[in-house]
C-alpha positions as CSV (number, residue, x, y, z in Angstrom):
1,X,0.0,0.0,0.0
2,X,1.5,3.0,-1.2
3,X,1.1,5.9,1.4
4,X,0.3,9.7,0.0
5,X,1.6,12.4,2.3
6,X,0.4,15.9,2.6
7,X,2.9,17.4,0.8
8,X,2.5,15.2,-2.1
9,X,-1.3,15.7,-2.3
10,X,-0.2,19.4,-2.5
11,X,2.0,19.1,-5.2
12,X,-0.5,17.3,-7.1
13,X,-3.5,20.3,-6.2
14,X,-1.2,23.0,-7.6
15,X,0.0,20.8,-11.1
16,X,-3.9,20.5,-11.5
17,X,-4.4,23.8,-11.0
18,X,-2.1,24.9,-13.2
19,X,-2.6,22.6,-15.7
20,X,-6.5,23.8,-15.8
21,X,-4.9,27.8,-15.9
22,X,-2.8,27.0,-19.1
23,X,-5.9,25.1,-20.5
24,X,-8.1,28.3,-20.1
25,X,-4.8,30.2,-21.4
26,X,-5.1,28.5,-24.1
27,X,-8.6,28.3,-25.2
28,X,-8.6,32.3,-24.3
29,X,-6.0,32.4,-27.0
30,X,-7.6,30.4,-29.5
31,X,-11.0,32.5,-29.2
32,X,-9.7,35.6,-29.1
33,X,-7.7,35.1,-32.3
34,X,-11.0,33.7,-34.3
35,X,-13.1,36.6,-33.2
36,X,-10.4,39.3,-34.2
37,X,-9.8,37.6,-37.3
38,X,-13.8,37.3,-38.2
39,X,-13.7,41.3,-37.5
40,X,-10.3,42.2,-38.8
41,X,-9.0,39.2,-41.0
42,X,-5.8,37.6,-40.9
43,X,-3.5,38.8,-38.9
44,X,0.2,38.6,-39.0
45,X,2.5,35.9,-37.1
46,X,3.8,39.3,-35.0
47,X,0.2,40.2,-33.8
48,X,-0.3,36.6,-33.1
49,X,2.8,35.9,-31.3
50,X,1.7,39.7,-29.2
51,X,-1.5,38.0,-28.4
52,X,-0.3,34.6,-27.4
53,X,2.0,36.3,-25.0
54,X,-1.3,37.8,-22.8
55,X,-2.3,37.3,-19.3
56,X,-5.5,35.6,-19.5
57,X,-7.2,39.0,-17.8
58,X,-5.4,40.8,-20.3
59,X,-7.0,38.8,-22.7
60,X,-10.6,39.2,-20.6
61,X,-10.1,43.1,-21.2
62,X,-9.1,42.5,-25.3
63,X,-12.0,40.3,-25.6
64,X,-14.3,43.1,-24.5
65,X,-12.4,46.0,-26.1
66,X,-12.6,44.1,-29.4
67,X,-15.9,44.6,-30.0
68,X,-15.7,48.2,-30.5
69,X,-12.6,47.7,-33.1
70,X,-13.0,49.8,-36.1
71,X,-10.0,48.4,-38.0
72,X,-6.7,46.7,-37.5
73,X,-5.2,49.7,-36.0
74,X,-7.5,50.0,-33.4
75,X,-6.2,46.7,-32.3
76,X,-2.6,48.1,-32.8
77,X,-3.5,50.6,-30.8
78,X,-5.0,48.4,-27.9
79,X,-1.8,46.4,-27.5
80,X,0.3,49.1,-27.1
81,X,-1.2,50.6,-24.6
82,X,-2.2,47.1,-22.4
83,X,1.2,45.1,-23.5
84,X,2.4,43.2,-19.9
């Protein structure tokens, strides 16, 4: 019988948490990049790599503020000012 200590069940909590934080990461990216490219098209590997490299609130706030993009550089725009 294998015995599970405390600090083992901990270690395994926070990999699980983290895992499920990249996972959201993750999808946020992968949404956030359909819905600008519906609005805007295609966007350049630079943008995408700029996006990629988001907080997940940071990509909360673009996923909100991207609904009131106009064009491209509005989006130019937004990452400059709310880059980490």
């Amino acid at each position: 019988m294998q015995i599970v200590t405390s600090w083992m069940e901990e270690g395994m909590q926070q990999g699980m948490q983290q895992g499920m934080q990249q996972g959201m990461q993750k999808e946020g990216i992968t949404l956030i990049i359909r819905q600008l490219a519906r609005k805007l098209g295609e966007l350049p590997g630079s943008l995408l790599d700029t996006i990629g490299s988001l907080t997940l609130a940071r990509l909360e706030e673009l996923g909100e503020a991207l609904l009131d993009f106009r064009g491209r550089e509005d989006l130019d725009a937004w990452l400059r000012e709310h880059q980490n």
